[in-house]
Legacy VTK file of the C-alpha trace (Angstrom):
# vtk DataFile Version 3.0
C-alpha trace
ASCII
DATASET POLYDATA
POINTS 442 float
-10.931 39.941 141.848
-10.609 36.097 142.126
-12.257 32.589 142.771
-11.095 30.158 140.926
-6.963 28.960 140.962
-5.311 29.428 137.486
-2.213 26.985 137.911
1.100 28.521 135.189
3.632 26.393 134.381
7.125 27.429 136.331
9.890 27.786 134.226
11.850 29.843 137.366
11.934 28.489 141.016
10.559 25.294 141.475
7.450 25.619 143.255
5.014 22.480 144.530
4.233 20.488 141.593
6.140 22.527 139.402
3.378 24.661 138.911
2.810 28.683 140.102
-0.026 29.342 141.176
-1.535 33.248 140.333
-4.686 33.734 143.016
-5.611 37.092 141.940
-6.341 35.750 138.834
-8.041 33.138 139.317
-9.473 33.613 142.420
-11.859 36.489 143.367
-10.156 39.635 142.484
-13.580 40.275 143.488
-15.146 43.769 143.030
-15.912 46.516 145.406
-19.275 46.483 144.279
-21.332 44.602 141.106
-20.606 45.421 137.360
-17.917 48.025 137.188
-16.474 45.747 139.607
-18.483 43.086 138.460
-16.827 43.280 134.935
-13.667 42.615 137.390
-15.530 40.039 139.279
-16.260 38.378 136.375
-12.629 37.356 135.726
-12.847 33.742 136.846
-15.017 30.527 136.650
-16.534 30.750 139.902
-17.135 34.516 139.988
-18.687 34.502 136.641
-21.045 31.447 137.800
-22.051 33.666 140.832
-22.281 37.124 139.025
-24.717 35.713 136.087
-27.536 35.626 138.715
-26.705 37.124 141.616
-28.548 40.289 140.863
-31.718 38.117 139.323
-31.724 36.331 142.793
-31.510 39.684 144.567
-34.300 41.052 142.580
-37.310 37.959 142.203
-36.408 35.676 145.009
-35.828 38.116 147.837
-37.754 41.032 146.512
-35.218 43.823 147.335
-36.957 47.274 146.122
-34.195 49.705 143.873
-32.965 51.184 147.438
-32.611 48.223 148.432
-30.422 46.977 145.842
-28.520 50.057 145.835
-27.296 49.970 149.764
-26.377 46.319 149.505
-23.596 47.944 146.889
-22.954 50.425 149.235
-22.530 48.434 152.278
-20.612 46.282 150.000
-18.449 49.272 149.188
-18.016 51.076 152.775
-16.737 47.214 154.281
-14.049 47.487 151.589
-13.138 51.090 151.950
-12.720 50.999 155.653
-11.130 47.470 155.984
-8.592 47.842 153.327
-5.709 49.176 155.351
-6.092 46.957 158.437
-6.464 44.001 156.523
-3.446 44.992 154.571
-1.367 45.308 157.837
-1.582 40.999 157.571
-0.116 41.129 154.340
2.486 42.839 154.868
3.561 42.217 158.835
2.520 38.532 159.121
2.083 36.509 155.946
0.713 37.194 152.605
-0.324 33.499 152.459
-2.095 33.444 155.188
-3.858 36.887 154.186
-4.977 35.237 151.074
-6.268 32.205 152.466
-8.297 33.906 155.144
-9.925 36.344 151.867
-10.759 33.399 149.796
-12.657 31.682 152.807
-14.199 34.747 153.845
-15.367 35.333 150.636
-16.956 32.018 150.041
-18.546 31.815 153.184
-20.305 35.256 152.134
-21.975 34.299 148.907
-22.672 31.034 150.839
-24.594 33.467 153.475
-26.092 35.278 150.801
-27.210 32.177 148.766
-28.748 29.888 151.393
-30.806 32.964 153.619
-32.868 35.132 151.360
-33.073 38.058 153.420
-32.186 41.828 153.597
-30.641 41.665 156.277
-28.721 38.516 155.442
-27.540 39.505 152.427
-26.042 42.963 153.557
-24.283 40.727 156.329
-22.804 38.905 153.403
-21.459 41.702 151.792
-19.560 42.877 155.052
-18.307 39.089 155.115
-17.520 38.833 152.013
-16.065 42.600 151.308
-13.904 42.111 154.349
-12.527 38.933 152.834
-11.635 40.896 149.329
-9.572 43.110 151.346
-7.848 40.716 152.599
-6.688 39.459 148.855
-6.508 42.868 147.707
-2.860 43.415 146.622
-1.718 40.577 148.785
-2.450 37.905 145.564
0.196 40.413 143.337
2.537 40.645 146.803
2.585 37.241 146.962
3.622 36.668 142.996
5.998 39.363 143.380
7.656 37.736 145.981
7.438 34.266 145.021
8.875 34.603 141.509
10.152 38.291 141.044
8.800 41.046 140.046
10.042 41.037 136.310
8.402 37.562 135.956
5.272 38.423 137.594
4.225 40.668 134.798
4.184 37.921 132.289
2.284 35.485 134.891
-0.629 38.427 135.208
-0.440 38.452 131.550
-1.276 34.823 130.962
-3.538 34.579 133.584
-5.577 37.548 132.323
-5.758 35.489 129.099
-7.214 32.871 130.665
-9.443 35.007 132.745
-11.441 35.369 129.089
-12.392 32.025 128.842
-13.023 31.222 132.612
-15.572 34.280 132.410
-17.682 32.539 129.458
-17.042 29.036 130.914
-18.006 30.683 134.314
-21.232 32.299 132.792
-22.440 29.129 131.032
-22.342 27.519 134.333
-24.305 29.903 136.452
-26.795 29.842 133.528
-27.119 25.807 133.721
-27.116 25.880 137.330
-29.332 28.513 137.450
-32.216 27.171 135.412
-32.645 24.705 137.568
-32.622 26.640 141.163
-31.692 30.642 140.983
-29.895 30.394 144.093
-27.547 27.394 143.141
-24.524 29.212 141.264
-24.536 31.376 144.117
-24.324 28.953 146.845
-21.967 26.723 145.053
-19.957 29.107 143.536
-19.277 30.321 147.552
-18.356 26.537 148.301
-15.963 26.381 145.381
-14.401 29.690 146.857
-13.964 28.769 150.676
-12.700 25.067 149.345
-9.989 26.736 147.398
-9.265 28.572 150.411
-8.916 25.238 152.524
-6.843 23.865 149.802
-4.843 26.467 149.383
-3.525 25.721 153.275
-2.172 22.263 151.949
-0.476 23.312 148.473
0.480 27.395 148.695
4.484 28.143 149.484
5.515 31.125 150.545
9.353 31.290 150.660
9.929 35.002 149.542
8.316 36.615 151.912
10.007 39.525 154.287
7.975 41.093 157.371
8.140 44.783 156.841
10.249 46.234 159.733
7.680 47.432 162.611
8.564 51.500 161.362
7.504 50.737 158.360
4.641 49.042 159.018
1.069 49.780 157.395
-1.280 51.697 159.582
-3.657 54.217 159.989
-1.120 56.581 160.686
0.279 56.195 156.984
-2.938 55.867 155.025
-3.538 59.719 157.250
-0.275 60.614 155.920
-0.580 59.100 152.367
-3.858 61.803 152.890
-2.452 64.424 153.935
0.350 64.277 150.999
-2.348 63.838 148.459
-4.101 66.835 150.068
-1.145 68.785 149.639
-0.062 68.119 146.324
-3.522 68.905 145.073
-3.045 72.455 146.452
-0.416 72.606 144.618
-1.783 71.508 141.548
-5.287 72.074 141.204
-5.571 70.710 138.172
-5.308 67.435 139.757
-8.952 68.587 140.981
-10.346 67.359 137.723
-9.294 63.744 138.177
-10.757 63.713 141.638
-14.147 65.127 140.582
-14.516 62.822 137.843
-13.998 59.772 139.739
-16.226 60.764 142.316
-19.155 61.910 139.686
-18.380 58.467 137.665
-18.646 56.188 141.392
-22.122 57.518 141.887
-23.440 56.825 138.327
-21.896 53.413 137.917
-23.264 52.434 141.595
-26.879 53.304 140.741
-26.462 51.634 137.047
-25.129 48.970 137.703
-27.602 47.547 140.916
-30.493 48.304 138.799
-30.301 47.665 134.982
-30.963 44.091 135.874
-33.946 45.322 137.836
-35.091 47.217 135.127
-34.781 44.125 132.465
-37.126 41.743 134.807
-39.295 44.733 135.775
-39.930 46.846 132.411
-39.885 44.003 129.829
-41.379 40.744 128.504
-38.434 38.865 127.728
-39.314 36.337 124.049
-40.551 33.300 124.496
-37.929 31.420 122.488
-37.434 27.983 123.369
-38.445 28.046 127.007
-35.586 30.039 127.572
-35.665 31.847 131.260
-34.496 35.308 132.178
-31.188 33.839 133.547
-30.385 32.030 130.352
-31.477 35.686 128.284
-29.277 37.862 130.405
-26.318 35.216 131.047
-26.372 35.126 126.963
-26.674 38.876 127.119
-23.467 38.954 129.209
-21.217 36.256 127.170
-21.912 39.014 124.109
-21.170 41.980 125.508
-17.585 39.869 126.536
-16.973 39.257 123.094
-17.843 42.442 121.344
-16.010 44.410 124.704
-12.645 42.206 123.525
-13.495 43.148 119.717
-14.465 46.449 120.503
-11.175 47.484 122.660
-8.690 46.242 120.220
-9.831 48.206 117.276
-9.872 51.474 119.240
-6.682 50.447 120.715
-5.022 50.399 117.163
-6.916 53.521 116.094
-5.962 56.016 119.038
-2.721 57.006 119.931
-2.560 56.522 123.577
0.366 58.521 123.519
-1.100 61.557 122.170
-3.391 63.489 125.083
-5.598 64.934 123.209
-5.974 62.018 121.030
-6.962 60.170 123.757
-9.012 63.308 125.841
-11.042 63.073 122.132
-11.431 58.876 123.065
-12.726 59.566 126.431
-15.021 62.387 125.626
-16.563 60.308 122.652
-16.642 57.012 124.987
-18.458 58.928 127.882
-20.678 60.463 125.566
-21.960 57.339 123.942
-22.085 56.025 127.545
-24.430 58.315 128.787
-26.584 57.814 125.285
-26.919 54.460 125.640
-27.777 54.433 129.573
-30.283 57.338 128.810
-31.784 54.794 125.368
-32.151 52.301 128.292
-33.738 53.798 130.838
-36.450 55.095 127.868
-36.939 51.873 125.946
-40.150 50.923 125.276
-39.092 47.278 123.744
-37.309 44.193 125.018
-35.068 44.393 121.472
-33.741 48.217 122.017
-33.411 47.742 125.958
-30.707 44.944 124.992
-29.331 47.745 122.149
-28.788 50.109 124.115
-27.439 47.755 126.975
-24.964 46.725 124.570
-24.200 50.068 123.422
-23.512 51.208 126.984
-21.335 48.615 128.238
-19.168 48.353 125.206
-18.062 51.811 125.688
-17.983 51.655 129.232
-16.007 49.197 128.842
-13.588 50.578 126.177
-13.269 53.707 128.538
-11.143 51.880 131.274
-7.685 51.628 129.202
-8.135 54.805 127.682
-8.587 56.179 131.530
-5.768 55.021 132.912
-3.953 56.384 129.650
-5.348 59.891 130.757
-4.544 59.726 134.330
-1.093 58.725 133.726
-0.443 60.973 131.015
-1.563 63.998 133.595
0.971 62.715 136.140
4.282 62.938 137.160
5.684 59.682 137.659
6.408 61.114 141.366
2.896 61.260 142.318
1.185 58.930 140.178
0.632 56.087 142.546
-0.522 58.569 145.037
-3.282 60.776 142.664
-4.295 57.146 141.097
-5.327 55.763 144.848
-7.154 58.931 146.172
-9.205 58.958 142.555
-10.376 55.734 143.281
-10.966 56.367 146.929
-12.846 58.799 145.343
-14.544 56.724 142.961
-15.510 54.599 146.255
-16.760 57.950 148.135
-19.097 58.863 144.931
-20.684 55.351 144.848
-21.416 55.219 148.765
-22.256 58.618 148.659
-24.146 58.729 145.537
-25.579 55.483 144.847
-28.185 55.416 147.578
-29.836 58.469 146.739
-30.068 56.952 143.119
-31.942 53.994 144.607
-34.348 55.906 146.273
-35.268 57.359 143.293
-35.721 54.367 142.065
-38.521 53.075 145.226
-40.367 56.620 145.301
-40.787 57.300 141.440
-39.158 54.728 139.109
-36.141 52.679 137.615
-36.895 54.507 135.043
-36.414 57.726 136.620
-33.486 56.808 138.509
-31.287 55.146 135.230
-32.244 58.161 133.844
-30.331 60.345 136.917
-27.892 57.845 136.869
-27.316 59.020 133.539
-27.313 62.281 133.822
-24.868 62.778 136.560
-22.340 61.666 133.160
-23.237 64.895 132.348
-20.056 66.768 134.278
-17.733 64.130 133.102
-17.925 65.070 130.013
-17.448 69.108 130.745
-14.547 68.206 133.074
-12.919 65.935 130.105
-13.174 69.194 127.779
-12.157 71.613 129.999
-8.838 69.667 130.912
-7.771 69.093 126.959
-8.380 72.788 126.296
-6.423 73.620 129.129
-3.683 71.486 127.989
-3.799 73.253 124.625
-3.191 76.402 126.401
-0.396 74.927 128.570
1.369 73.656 125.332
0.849 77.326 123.159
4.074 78.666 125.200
6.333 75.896 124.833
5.346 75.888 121.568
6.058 79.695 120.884
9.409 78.552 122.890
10.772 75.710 120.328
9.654 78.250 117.488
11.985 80.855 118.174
LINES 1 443
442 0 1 2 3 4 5 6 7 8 9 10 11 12 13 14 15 16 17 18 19 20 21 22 23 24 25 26 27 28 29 30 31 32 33 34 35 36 37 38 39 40 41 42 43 44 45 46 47 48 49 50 51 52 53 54 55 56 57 58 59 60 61 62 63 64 65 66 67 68 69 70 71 72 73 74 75 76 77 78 79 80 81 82 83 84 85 86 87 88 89 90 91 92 93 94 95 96 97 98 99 100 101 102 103 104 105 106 107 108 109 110 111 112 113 114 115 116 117 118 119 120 121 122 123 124 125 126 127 128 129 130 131 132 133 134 135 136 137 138 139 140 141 142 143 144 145 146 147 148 149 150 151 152 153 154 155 156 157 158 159 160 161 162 163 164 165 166 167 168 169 170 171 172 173 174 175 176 177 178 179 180 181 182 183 184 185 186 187 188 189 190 191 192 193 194 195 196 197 198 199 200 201 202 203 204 205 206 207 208 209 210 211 212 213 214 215 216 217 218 219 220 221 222 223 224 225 226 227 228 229 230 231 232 233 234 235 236 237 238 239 240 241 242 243 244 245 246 247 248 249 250 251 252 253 254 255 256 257 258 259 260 261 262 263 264 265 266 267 268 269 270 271 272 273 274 275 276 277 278 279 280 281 282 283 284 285 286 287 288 289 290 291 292 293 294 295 296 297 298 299 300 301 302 303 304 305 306 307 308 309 310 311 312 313 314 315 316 317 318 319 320 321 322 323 324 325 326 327 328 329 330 331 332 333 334 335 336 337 338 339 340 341 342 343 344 345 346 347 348 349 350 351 352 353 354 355 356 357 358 359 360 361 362 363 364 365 366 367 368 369 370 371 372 373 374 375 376 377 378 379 380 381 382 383 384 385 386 387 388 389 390 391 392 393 394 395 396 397 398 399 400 401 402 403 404 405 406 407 408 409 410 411 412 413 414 415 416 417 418 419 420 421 422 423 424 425 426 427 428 429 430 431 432 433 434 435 436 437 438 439 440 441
C-alpha cells in the first residue's frame, strides 16, 4: 500500500531522469482496512504520517463509539472487495498508468475528506473514496514495474524499495507525531495532499512504454472472477483439506478487524497515559509504534534463522506457538489494569502477529500445488476480507453495549479455532507422510 514515490536508480532502460520509479512502494499500497493492513499501510512516509493518528482522531475528535469504529473498517473493507475487479479491468484494458494515477488521487482526496469534516458520515464516505482509489493501485503499481523493466528486474526493485519502506515508516511516524501535537487532524489532511499531489505529478513524469492491452477475450470481468470462483469451489471439493486454509483466514479477518479498530480506543479510554515531559497521547502511541517496528524487524530475523521454513511441521510448530502468544497477549490487553502492562502486552501481541505473516505464507504454500496456489492464496484472503466484514461489526457492538474490554477480549477468543485448525492440519500431515514412509522403508 503506497503514498509516497521511492525513485531507484535505472541501470536497464532508460527511463525519465534516469530514474525508475516503484509506486507500490512508495505510494499507498494502502490497506484494506487499519493495522493488519495498517502494518502494510505503514510502508511509506506519507502513510505512516497519516496512520500514527488517524485512529486517535477517529476516537477524541469525532467521538466514534467501538461500533462505530468497527464499520468504518468494514465499509473500508466491502469498497475494496467489491471494486477490485472492475477497477482492475483499467489496468489491464486501458492503461496501468493511468489506473495508478487515478488511485493515488482518489486516495488523497479521501484522507483529505476524512481530515477536514469530522463526521460519521464523512468519514465512512472517505473510506469508499479512498478504498476505491486502492483498488485502483492494487496490482497495477507491480503491472506497471513488470512491464516497464521486466519481470526478472522487478524483483530486485520491490526488494530495495521494501528496504526503504523501513525507514520511510519511522521517518513517516515522526512526522505525524510532530504534526500531530500541534493539530490531531493535520498529518491526516496533509498526508492526503501529499498523496493526490503525487498523483498530479505523476501525470507529468510517469512513462509507460511496455504496456500491452489484454485482447478483449481475455479481458478481466465479472465473468472470470465467477469463474476464478467456481474453480476454487471445485478444487476445494476435491480437496477438502484446503477447507482449513479457508476457515482460518476467515476466523483470523474477524479478530484482526475488531483488534485492530479498537486497541487504540482502549489505550485513550482505559488508561492514564505518564505525564513525562508534556508528552501527548499521539507522541506515546506514535513512540509505541516506531518500537514495535524495530523489535518486529529484530524479532522476524531471529525466528527466520531458527525455523526451517522448509520443514512443515517445523513451521506448523512456528505458527501454532505465534498464534498462541497472539491470543495471550491480546487477552493480557484487554485485562490490564496498568498503563505499563497494556503497552507489554501490546508489544507482545504485535510482535508475534507480526512474525506470523512469513511463516503463513510458508504454510500456505507448502500445502499447495504450485497449480493452484495462486488460486487457494486469493480465495483465503477473500476470505480473510469476508471474516472482517462479517465479523468485525458484531465485535464493535460488543464493544458500545458492554465494553472494549469485553469485545478485545472476543476478539481474542475467536484465535481460539486457529489454533485447533493449525494442529489438526500438522497431525494430519503426519498421517499422510506414515505411508510414504512405510513405502521408502521397504
Amino acid at each position: 500500500m503506497t503514498v509516497r514515490p521511492i525513485w531507484i536508480a535505472s541501470r536497464g532502460r532508460a527511463l525519465p531522469h534516469g530514474f525508475l520509479f516503484v509506486p507500490e512502494c512508495c505510494g499507498l499500497a494502502l490497506p484494506v482496512s487499519f493495522d493488519d493492513k495498517e502494518s502494510s499501510c505503514a510502508n511509506s512516509t506519507h502513510s505512516s504520517m497519516i496512520v500514527a493518528v488517524n485512529m486517535i482522531y477517529q476516537v477524541t475528535t469525532v467521538g466514534l463509539n467501538p461500533l462505530q469504529l468497527v464499520l468504518v473498517g468494514t465499509v473500508l473493507e466491502a469498497t475494496a472487495f467489491v471494486f477490485e475487479v472492475p477497477t482492475g479491468i483499467v489496468a489491464d484494458v486501458y492503461s496501468r498508468r493511468l489506473s495508478i494515477i487515478i488511485g493515488y488521487v482518489l486516495i488523497g482526496l479521501g484522507f483529505m475528506l476524512e481530515g477536514l469534516v469530522p463526521r460519521f458520515e464523512a468519514i465512512l464516505l472517505a473510506q469508499v473514496i479512498w478504498g476505491i482509489g486502492y483498488t485502483f493501485t492494487s496490482g497495477a503499481s507491480e503491472a506497471w514495474i513488470a512491464d516497464e523493466i521486466g519481470e526478472a528486474r522487478a524483483g530486485h526493485a520491490f526488494v530495495r524499495s521494501a528496504q526503504a519502506q523501513q525507514m520511510t515508516a519511522v521517518l513517516g511516524t515522526l512526522a505525524g507525531i510532530v504534526l500531530g501535537s500541534v493539530q490531531i487532524n493535520l498529518p491526516i489532511v496533509v498526508g492526503g495532499a501529499l498523496t493526490s499531489g503525487i498523483g498530479f505529478g505523476l501525470m507529468a513524469v510517469m512513462p509507460e512504454r511496455g504496456f500491452k492491452p489484454k485482447p478483449r477475450g481475455n479481458r478481466s470481468s465479472f465473468q472470470h472472477m465467477a469463474g476464478t470462483l467456481h474453480d476454487g469451489i471445485s478444487m476445494v471439493r476435491r480437496r477438502p483439506a484446503l477447507l482449513t486454509i479457508l476457515a482460518i483466514g476467515a476466523v483470523y479477518g474477524a479478530f484482526s478487524e475488531g483488534y485492530d479498530r479498537l486497541w487504540t480506543a482502549h489505550m485513550l479510554e482505559n488508561f492514564t497515559f505518564p505525564d513525562f515531559a508534556g508528552w501527548q497521547p499521539v507522541v506515546w502511541l506514535g513512540a509505541l509504534r516506531i518500537l514495535l517496528m524495530l523489535l518486529s524487524a529484530a524479532a522476524i530475523e531471529t525466528v527466520r534463522r531458527r525455523v526451517d521454513t522448509n520443514n512443515h511441521q517445523a513451521v506448523a510448530r512456528a505458527m501454532f506457538s505465534l498464534f498462541a502468544v497472539l491470543e495471550s497477549g491480546v487477552l493480557l490487553f484487554a485485562l490490564a489494569g496498568s498503563f505499563v502492562m497494556a503497552v507489554l502486552a501490546t508489544m507482545i501481541a504485535s510482535v508475534a502477529r507480526r512474525i506470523s505473516d512469513p511463516f503463513w505464507t510458508a504454510w500456505v504454500n507448502q500445502r499447495l500445488d504450485p497449480q493452484v496456489r495462486a488460486t487457494v492464496i486469493s480465495m483465503s484472503s477473500q476470505a480473510n476480507a469476508l471474516g472482517q466484514i462479517a465479523g468485525g461489526p458484531a465485535v464493535g457492538a460488543i464493544g458500545t453495549f458492554w465494553s472494549l474490554r469485553a469485545a478485545l477480549l472476543s476478539s481474542a477468543l475467536l484465535l481460539t479455532p486457529v489454533l485447533g485448525l493449525i494442529r489438526y492440519t500438522a497431525r494430519r500431515h503426519e498421517r499422510d507422510l506414515v505411508p510414504v514412509l512405510e513405502v521408502s522403508e521397504v
